[in-house]
C-alpha positions as CSV (number, residue, x, y, z in Angstrom):
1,X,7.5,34.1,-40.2
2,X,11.0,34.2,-40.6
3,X,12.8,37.3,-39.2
4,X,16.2,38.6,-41.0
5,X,18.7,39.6,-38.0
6,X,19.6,42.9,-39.9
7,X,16.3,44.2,-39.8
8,X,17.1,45.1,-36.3
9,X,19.4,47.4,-37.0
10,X,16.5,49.7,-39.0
11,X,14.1,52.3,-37.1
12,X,10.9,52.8,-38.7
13,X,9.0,55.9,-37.8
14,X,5.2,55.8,-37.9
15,X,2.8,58.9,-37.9
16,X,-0.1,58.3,-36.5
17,X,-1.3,54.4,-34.6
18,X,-4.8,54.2,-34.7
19,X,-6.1,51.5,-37.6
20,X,-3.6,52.0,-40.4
21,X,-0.8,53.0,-38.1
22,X,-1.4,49.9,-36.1
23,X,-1.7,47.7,-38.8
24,X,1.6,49.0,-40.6
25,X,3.5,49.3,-37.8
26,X,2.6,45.8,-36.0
27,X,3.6,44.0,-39.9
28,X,6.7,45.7,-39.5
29,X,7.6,44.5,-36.3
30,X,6.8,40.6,-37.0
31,X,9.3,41.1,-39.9
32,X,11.8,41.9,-37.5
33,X,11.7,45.8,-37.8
34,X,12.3,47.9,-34.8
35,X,9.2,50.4,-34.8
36,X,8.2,54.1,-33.1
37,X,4.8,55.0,-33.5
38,X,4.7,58.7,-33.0
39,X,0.9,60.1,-31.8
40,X,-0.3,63.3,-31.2
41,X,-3.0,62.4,-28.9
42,X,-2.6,60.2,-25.6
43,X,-4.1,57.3,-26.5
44,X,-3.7,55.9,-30.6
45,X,-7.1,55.1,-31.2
46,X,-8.1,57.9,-33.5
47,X,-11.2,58.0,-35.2
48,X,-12.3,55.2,-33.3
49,X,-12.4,57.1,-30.2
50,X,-13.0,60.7,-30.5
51,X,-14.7,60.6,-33.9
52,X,-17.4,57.9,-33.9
53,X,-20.1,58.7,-31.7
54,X,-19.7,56.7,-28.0
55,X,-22.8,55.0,-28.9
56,X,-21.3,52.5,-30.9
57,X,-19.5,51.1,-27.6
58,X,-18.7,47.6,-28.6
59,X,-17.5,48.6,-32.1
60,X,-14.8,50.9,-30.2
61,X,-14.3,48.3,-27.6
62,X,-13.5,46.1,-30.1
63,X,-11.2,48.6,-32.4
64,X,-9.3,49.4,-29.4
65,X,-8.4,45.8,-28.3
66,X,-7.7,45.2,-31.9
67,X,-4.8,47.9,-31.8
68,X,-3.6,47.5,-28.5
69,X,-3.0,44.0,-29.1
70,X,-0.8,45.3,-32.3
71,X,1.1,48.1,-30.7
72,X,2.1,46.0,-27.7
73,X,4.2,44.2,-29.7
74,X,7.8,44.4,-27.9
75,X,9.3,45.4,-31.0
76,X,7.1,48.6,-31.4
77,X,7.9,51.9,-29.0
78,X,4.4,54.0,-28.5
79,X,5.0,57.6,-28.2
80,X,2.4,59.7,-27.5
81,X,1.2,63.7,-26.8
82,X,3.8,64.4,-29.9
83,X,2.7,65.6,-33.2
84,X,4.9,65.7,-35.9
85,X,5.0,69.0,-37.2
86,X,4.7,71.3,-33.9
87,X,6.1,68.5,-30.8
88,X,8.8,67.7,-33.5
89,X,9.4,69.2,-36.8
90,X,9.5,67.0,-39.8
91,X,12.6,67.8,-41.4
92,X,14.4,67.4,-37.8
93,X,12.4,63.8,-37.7
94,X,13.9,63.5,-41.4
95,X,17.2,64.4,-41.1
96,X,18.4,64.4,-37.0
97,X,16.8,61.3,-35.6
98,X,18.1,58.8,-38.5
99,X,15.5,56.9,-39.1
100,X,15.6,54.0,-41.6
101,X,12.3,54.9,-43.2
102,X,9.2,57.3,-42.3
103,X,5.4,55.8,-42.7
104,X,3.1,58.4,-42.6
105,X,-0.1,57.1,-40.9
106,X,-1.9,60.4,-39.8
107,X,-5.8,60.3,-39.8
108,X,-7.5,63.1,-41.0
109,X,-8.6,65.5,-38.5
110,X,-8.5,68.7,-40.3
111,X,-12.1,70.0,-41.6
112,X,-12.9,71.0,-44.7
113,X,-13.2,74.9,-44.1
114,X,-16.8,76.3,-44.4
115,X,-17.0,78.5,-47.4
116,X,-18.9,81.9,-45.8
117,X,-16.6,84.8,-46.0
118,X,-15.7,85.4,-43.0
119,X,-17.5,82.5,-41.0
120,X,-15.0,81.9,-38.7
121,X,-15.3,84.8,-36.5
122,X,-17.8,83.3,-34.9
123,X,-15.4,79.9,-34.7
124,X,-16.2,77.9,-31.2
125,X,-19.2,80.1,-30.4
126,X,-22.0,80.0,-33.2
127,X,-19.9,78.0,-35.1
128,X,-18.8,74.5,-35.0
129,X,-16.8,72.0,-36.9
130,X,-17.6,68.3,-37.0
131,X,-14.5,67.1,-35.6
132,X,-14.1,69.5,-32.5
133,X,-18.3,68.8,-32.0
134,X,-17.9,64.9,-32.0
135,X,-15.1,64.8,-29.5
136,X,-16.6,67.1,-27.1
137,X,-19.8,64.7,-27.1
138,X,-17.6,61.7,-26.3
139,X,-15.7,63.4,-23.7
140,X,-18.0,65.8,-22.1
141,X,-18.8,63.2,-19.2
142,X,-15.3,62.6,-18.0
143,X,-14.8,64.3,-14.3
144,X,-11.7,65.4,-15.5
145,X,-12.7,66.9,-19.1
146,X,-10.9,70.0,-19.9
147,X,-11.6,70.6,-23.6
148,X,-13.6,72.9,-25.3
149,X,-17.6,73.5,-24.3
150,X,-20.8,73.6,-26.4
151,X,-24.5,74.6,-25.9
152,X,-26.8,73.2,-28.5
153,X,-29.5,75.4,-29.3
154,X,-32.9,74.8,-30.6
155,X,-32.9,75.0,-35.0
156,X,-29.5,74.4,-35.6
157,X,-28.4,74.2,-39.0
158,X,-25.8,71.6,-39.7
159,X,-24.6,72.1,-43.4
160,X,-23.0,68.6,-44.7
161,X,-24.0,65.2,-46.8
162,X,-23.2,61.6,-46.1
163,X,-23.3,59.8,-42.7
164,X,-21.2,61.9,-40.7
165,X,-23.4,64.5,-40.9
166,X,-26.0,62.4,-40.0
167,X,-24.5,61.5,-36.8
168,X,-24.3,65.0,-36.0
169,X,-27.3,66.0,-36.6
170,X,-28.4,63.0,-34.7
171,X,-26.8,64.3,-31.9
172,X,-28.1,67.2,-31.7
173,X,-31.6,66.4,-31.6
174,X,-31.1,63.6,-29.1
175,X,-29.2,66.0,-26.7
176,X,-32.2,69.0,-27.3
177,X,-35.0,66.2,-26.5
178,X,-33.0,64.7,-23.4
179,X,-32.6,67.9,-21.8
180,X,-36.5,69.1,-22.7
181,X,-37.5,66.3,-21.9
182,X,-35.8,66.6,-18.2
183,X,-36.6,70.3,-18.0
184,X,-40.3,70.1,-18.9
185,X,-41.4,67.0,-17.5
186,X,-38.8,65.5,-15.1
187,X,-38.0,62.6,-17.4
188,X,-34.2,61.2,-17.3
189,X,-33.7,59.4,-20.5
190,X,-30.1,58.6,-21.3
191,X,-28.7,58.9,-24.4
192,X,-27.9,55.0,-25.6
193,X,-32.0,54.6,-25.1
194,X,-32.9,57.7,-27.3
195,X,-30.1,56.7,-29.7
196,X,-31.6,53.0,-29.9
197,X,-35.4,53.7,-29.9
198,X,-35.3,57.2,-31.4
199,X,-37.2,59.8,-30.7
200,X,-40.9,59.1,-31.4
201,X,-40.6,55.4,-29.3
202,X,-39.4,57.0,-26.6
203,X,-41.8,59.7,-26.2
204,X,-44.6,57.4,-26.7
205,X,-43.2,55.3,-24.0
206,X,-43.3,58.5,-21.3
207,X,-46.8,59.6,-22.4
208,X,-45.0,62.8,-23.8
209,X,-45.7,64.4,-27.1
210,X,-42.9,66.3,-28.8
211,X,-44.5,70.0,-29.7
212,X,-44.6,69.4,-25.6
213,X,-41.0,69.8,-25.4
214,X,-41.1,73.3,-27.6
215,X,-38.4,72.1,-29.4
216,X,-37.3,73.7,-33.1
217,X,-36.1,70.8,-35.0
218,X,-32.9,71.0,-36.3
219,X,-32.0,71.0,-40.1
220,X,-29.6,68.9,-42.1
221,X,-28.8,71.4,-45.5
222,X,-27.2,69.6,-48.3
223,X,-26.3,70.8,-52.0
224,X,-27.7,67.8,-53.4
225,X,-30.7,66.2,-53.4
226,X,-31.3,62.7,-50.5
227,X,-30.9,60.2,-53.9
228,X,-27.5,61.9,-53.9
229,X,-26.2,61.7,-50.4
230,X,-23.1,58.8,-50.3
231,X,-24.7,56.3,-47.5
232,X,-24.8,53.7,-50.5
233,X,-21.8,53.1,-52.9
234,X,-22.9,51.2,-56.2
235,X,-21.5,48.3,-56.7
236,X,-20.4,49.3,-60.4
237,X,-20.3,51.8,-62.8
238,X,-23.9,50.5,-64.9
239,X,-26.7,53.1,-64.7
240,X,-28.7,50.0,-63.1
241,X,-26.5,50.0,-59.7
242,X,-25.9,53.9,-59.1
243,X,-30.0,54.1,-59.4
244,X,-30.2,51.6,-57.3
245,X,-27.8,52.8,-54.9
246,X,-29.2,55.9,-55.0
247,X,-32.9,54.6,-54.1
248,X,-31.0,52.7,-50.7
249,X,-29.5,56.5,-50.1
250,X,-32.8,58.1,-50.0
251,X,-34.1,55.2,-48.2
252,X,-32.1,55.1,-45.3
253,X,-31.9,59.2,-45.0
254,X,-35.8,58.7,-44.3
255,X,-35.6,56.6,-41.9
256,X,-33.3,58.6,-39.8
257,X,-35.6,61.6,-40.1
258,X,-38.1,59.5,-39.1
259,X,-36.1,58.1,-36.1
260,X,-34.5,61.8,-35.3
261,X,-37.2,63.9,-36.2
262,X,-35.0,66.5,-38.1
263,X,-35.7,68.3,-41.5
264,X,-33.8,68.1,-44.5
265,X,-33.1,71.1,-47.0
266,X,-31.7,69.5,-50.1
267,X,-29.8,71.6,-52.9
268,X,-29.0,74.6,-51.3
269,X,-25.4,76.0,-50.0
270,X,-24.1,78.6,-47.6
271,X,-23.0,81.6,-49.1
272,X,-23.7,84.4,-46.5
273,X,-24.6,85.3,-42.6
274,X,-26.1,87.6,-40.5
275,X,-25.4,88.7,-37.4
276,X,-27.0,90.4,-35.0
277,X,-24.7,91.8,-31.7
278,X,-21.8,90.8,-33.1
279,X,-23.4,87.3,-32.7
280,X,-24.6,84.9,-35.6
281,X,-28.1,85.3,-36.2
282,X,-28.6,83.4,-39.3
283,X,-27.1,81.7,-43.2
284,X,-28.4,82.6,-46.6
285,X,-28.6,79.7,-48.7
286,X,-28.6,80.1,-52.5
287,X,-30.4,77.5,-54.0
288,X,-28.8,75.2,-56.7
289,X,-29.3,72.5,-59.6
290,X,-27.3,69.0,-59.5
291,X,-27.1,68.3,-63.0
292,X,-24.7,65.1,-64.0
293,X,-22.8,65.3,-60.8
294,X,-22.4,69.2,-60.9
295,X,-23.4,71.9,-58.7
296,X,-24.8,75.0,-60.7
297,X,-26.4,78.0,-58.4
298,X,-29.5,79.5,-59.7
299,X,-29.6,83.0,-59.7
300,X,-31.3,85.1,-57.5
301,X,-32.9,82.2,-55.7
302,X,-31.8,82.7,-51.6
303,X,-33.5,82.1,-48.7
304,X,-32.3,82.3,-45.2
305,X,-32.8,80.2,-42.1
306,X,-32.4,81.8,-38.9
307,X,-30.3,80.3,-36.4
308,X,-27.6,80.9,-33.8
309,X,-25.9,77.3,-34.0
310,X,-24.1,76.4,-37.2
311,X,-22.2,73.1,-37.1
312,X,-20.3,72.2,-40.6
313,X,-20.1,68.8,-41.0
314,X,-18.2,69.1,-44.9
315,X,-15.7,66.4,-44.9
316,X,-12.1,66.0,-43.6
317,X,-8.4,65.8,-44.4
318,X,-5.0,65.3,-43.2
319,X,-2.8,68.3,-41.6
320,X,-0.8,69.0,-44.4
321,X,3.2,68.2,-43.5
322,X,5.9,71.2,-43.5
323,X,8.4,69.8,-46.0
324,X,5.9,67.3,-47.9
325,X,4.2,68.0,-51.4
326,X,0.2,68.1,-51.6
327,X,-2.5,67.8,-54.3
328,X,-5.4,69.8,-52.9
329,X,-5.4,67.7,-49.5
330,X,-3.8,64.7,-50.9
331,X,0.0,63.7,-50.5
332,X,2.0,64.0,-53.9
333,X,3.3,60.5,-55.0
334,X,6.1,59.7,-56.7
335,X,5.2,58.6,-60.2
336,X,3.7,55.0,-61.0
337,X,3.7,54.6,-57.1
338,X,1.0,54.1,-54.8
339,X,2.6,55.1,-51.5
340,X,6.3,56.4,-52.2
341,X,5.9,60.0,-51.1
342,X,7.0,62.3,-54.1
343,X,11.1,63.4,-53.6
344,X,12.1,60.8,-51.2
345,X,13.3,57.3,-51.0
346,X,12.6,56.5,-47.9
347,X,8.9,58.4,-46.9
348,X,6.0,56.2,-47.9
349,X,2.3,56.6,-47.0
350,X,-0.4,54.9,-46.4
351,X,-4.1,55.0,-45.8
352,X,-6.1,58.8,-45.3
353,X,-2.5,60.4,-45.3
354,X,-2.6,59.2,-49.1
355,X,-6.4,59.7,-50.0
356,X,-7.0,62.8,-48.1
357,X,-10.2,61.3,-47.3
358,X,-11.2,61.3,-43.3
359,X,-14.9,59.4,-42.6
360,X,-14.4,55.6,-40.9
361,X,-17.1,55.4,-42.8
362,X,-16.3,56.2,-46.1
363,X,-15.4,52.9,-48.1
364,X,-15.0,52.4,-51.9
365,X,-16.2,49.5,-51.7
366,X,-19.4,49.3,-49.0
367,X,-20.4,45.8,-48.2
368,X,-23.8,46.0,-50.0
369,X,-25.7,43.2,-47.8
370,X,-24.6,45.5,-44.3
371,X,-26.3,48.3,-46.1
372,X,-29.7,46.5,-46.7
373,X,-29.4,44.8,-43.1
374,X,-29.4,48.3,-41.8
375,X,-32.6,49.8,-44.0
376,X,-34.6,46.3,-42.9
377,X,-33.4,46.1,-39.1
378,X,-34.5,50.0,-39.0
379,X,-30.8,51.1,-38.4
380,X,-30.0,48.4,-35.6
381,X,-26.9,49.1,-33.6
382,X,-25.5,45.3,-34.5
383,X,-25.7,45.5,-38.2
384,X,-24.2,49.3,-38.7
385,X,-21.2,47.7,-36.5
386,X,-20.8,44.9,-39.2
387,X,-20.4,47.4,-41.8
388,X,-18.3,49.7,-40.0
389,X,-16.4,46.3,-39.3
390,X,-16.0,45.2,-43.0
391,X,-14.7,48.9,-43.9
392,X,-12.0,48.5,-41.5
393,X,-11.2,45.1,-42.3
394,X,-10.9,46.9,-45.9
395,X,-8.2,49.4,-44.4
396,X,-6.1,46.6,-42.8
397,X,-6.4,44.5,-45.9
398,X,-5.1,47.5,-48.3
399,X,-2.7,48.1,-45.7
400,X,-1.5,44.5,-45.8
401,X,-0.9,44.8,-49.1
402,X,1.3,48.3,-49.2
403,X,3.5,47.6,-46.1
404,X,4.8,43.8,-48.4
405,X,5.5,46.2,-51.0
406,X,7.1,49.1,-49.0
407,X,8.8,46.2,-47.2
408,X,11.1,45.3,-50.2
409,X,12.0,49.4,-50.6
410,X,12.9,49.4,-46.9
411,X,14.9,46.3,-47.0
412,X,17.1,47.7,-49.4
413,X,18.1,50.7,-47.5
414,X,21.3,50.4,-45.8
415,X,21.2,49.3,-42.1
416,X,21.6,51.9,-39.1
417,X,25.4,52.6,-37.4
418,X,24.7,51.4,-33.4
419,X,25.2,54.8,-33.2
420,X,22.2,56.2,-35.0
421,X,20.4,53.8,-33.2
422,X,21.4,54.7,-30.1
423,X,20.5,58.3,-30.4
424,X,17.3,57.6,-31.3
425,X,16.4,55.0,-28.2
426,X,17.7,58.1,-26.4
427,X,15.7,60.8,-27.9
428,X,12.9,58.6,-27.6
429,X,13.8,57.9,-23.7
430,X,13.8,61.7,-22.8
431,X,9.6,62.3,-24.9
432,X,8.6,59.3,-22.5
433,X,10.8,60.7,-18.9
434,X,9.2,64.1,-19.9
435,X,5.3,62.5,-19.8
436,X,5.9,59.7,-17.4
437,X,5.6,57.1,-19.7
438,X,7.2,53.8,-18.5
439,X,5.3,51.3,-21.1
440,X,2.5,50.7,-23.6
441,X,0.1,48.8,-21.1
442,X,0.3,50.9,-18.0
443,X,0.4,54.6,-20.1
444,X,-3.2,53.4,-21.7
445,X,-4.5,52.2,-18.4
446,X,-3.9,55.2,-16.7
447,X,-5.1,57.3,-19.6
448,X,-8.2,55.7,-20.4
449,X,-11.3,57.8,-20.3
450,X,-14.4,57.1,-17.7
451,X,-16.8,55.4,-20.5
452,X,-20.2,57.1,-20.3
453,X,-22.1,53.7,-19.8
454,X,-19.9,52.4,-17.0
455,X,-20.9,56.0,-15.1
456,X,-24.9,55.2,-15.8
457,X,-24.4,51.6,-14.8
458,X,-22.0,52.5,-11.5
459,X,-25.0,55.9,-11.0
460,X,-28.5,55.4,-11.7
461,X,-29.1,59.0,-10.3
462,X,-26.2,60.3,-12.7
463,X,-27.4,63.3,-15.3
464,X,-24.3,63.3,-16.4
465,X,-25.0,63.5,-20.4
């Protein structure tokens, strides 16, 4: 690839590394472009790391050496522990720092809020949301953890669709049966064998039957019906494919009740708690219809479902930007453009940051043969990784395409005085004395977490999870 000298004399900024951040800012940087990936967590793995269950250990490992080979590249400068918006505000980012062009990368780790008037009293005690829930789960092991706690309790009620909230409520049960299982009977089963069997196997494997461990299964509660849920995209719009599609839904929901031994409540949503000493105590549900795609309440038709553990697993979206125009949780466009961010000339977006949407997972365009691998290998660990795989492969392939494109708008802005791009070496110098950061390979060596399955491997004894 040929590299235009005068492209060194632009600095692109880059919110968010992860996948699309990665994968726009390492395209840059072969083109000659001098790139600063701005991250608000330590490492820039996103999604990857703290919102895909740690089960799925070689997908991440994978991911991860994926990106680091990208943002190692000697033309991009990693910054981390700085989020755009609180560490630095955007309009300084905009209008101090100088920078040639802004690419806004950010994942979405914002959830949808819970609509229960009032709900979030109970915020981080009775209540949890998807995001804060999967990250404690992947980091709770670590010596050094620091982050917020939870205590799953028996009949949780985890209110959501789709297979995010599958992996919750996937976890929960397998973290209720591992401790019961310890508690009651002495057994030390760690998580990657309940996750892999399931629940029934391993039980029958240990002699134990489950109504031994008095456990209260949890319950999945969505407003529409399992045919409904979004594991299975159709392929097109004929009334032939979304049956279909919706047949594969149902069928692979079924088999993770049957795997996870949870219930599920179709057609119902939250619209009230209780609480009992100031403390949850349990959500009334109203009943609904799903009739052409809308949700219509019927009247007078509640019930309630008593529990002290709710976990709201509705969806994600980006932080919404000081200084930036949204549609609902989606960046504003300019006009007839597909990532030119609406007012400026120089702010382009890319990825969730332009769909507002926030699941790894969620894919227009779902590789239909990974999805019937997955139903006829019972859910194996292999295939699910091939799917997640192709999805991604989707977001680097979309965000191929976008960064050629914004490539020609950036080439026409004028290049940067040496002093512009001195000041922002130097600003960028003082984030990286102020953390100790001396370069891209040592900051993620010393910052990588203590994987779970190298402590079982290293402990045999270990009841660490």
């Amino acid at each position: 690839m040929r590299v235009n000298d005068t492209f060194n004399k632009h600095y692109i900024a880059i919110i968010g590394g992860s996948i699309s951040g990665s994968e726009a800012a390492n395209l840059l940087a072969e083109k000659g472009f001098k790139v600063i990936v701005f991250d608000m967590n330590k490492l820039p793995y996103g999604k990857i790391e703290d919102g895909l269950p740690n089960w799925h250990m070689n997908l991440r490992n994978r991911q991860i050496n994926e990106i680091d080979i990208k943002l190692s590249h000697p033309n991009i400068t990693f910054v981390p522990n700085t989020k755009i918006g609180k560490d630095i505000i955007f309009s300084d980012l905009l209008e101090t720092w100088g920078f040639t062009a802004i690419i806004l990368a950010n994942g979405s780790w914002k959830d949808r809020a819970l609509p229960i008037p009032k709900i979030e009293k109970f915020l981080d005690k009775e209540l949890i949301y998807q995001n804060s829930f999967i990250h404690w789960f992947n980091h709770k092991h670590e010596p050094n953890y620091s982050g917020k706690n939870y205590f799953i309790k028996d009949c949780t009620v985890v209110v959501g669709g789709g297979l995010a909230s599958l992996d919750v409520v996937k976890i929960v049960m397998i973290e209720l049966v591992k401790k019961q299982l310890f508690i009651k009977k002495g057994i030390d089963v760690d998580l990657f064998t309940l996750e892999k069997k399931g629940i029934p196997i391993t039980l029958e494997e240990h002699n134990v039957s489950y109504d031994e461990l008095n456990i209260e299964k949890a319950k999945l509660v969505y407003r529409r019906t399992a045919k409904e849920m979004p594991l299975k995209s159709p392929k097109d719009d004929t009334l032939e494919s979304m049956e279909s599609a919706q047949l594969v839904s149902e069928k692979l929901l079924n088999k993770y009740i049957e795997k996870y031994v949870f219930e599920f409540i179709p057609l119902s949503i939250p619209v009230k708690y209780t609480e009992k000493n100031n403390k949850l105590s349990g959500v009334i549900f109203q009943k609904v219809i799903s009739k052409n795609g809308k949700i219509q309440p019927i009247e007078n038709r509640f019930f309630e479902i008593n529990t002290s553990l709710l976990i709201s697993s509705i969806g994600s979206v980006p932080e919404q930007i000081e200084g930036l125009e949204y549609t609902n949780s989606s960046l504003k466009l300019a006009k007839n453009s597909d990532y030119l961010v609406e007012g400026f000339d120089n702010i382009f977006a890319v990825g969730n940051a332009i769909t507002g949407k926030g699941n790894i997972q969620d894919s227009k365009r779902h590789g239909k043969q990974m999805t019937s691998l997955i139903i006829d290998n019972h859910l194996t660990e292999d295939e699910l990784e091939k799917w997640l795989i192709i999805y991604n492969d989707e977001i680097k392939t979309n965000i191929n395409k976008q960064i050629n494109t914004i490539f020609n708008e950036i080439s026409s802005l004028p290049v940067l005085s040496k002093t512009i791009l001195n000041t922002i070496v130097k600003r960028t110098d003082e984030i990286h004395r102020r953390i100790n950061f001396t370069n891209y390979k040592d900051w993620i060596q010393s910052n990588m977490p203590e994987r779970l399955e190298d402590i079982l491997k290293n402990k045999t004894d270990c009841k660490c999870i």
